[in-house]
C-alpha positions as CSV (number, residue, x, y, z in Angstrom):
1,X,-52.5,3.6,7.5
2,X,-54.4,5.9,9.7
3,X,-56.7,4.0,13.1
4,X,-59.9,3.7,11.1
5,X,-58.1,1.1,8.5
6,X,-55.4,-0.6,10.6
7,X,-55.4,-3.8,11.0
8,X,-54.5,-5.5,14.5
9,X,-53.2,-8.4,15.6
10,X,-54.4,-7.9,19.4
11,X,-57.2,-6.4,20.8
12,X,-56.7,-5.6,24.4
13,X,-59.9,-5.4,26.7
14,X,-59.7,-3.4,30.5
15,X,-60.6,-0.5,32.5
16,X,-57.8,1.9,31.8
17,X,-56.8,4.6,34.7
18,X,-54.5,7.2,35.4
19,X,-51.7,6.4,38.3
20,X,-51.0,9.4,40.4
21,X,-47.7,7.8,42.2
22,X,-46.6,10.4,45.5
23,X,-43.5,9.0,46.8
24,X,-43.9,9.6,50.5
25,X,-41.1,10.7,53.2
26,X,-39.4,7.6,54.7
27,X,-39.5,9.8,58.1
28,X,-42.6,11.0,57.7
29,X,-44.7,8.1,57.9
30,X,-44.7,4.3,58.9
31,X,-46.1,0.7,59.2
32,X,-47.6,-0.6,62.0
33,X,-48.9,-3.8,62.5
34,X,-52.1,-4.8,64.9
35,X,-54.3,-8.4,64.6
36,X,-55.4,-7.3,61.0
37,X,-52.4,-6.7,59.5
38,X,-49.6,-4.4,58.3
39,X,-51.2,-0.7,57.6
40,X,-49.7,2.6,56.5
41,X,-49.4,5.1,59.1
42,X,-48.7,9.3,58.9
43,X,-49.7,12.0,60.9
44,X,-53.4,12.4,61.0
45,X,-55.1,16.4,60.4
46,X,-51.8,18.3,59.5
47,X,-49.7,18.7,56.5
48,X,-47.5,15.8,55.5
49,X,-45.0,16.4,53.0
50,X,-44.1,14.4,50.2
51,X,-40.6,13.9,48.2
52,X,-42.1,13.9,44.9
53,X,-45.4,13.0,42.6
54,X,-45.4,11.3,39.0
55,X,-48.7,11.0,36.8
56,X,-49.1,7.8,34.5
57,X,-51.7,8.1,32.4
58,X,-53.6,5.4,30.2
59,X,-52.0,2.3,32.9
60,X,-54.1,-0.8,34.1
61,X,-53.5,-4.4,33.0
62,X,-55.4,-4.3,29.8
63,X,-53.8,-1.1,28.4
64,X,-50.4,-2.2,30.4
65,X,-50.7,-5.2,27.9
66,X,-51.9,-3.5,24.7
67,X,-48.6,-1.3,25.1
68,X,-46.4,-4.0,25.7
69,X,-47.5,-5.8,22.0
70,X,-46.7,-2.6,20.6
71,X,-43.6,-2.4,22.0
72,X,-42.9,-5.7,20.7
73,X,-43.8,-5.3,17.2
74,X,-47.4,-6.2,17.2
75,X,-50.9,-3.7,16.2
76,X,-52.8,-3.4,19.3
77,X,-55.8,-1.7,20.1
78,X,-58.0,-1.3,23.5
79,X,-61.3,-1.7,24.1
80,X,-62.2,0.2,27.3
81,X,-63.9,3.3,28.7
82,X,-63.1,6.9,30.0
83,X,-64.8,9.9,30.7
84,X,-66.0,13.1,28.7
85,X,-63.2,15.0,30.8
86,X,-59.4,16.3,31.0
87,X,-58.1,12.9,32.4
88,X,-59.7,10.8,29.7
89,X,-58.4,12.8,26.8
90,X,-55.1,12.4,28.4
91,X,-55.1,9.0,28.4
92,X,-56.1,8.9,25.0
93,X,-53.3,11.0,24.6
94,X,-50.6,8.7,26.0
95,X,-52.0,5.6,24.3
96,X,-51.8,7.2,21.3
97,X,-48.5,8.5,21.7
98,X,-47.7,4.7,22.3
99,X,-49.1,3.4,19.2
100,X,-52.2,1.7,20.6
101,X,-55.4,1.8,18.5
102,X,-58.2,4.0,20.9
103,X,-60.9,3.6,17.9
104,X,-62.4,1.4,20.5
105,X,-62.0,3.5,23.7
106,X,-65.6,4.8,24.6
107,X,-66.1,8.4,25.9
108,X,-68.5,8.6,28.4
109,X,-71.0,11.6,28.6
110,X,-71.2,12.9,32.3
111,X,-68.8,10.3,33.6
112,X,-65.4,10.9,35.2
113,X,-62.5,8.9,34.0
114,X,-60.6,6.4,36.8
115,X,-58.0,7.9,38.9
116,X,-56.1,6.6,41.4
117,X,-53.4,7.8,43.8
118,X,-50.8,5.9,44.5
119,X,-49.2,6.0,47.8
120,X,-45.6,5.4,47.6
121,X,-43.6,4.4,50.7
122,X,-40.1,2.8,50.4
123,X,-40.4,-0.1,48.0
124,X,-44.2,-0.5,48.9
125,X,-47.4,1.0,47.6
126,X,-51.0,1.7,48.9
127,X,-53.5,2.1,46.0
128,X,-56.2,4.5,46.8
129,X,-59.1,3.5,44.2
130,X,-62.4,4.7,43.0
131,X,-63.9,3.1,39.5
132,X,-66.8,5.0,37.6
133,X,-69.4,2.9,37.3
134,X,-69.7,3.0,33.0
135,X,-72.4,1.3,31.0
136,X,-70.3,-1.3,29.5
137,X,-70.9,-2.2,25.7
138,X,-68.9,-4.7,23.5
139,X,-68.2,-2.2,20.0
140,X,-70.0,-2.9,16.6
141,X,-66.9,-4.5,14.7
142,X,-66.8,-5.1,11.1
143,X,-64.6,-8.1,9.9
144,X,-62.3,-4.9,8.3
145,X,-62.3,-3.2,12.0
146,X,-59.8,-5.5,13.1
């Protein structure tokens, strides 16, 4: 059974992202702590060196979930939005690769897909974040779509 006639048992709904984890020097940076809180600190206007990078694509709660049904058995598909560019055919790619129904995964025309870059220090992370702004609409479904 091919996407078009699967049948699903959950339908996932989300903004979808790629996670670009880069696993920072314990050395080489720090937290400090001042009257608004705990912040990330590393030396400003040089080169800072990292240990290592690792790039998740197709994460986010929605397709986090959709996954995780998958995994335990169930059809699950994701309704959700990317852009007409490398990233967003990747994370097509790893959903797929995953099982998860795209059908409903909208490609967006001049639009750049979510990507974040995750800043990784000891067990901690800092989430550097900046969401497209997509013209959101709910898919034509047939009572056979899903």
């Amino acid at each position: 059974m091919n996407q078009t006639t699967k049948i699903l048992d959950v339908l996932a709904i989300g903004d979808v992202v790629t996670d670009a984890f880069i696993k920072l020097v314990d050395d080489k940076a720090w937290v400090g702590e001042d009257e608004h809180g705990k912040f990330l600190s590393m030396p400003f206007a040089t080169k800072v060196p990292f240990d290592h990078a690792q790039v998740i694509e197709g994460v986010g709660n929605a397709s986090n979930a959709a996954v995780a049904f998958e995994k335990l058995g169930l059809e699950a598909g994701l309704v959700s939005n990317v852009g007409n560019d490398d990233w967003g055919r990747d994370i097509i790619r790893a959903l797929n690769e995953k099982r998860v129904d795209t059908r409903f995964v909208h490609i967006n025309t001049g639009k750049a897909t979510n990507y974040h870059y995750v800043l990784w220090y000891k067990e901690e992370r800092t989430i550097l974040i900046k969401h497209e702004e997509y013209e959101y609409r709910w898919p034509r479904f047939r009572v056979d779509d899903i």
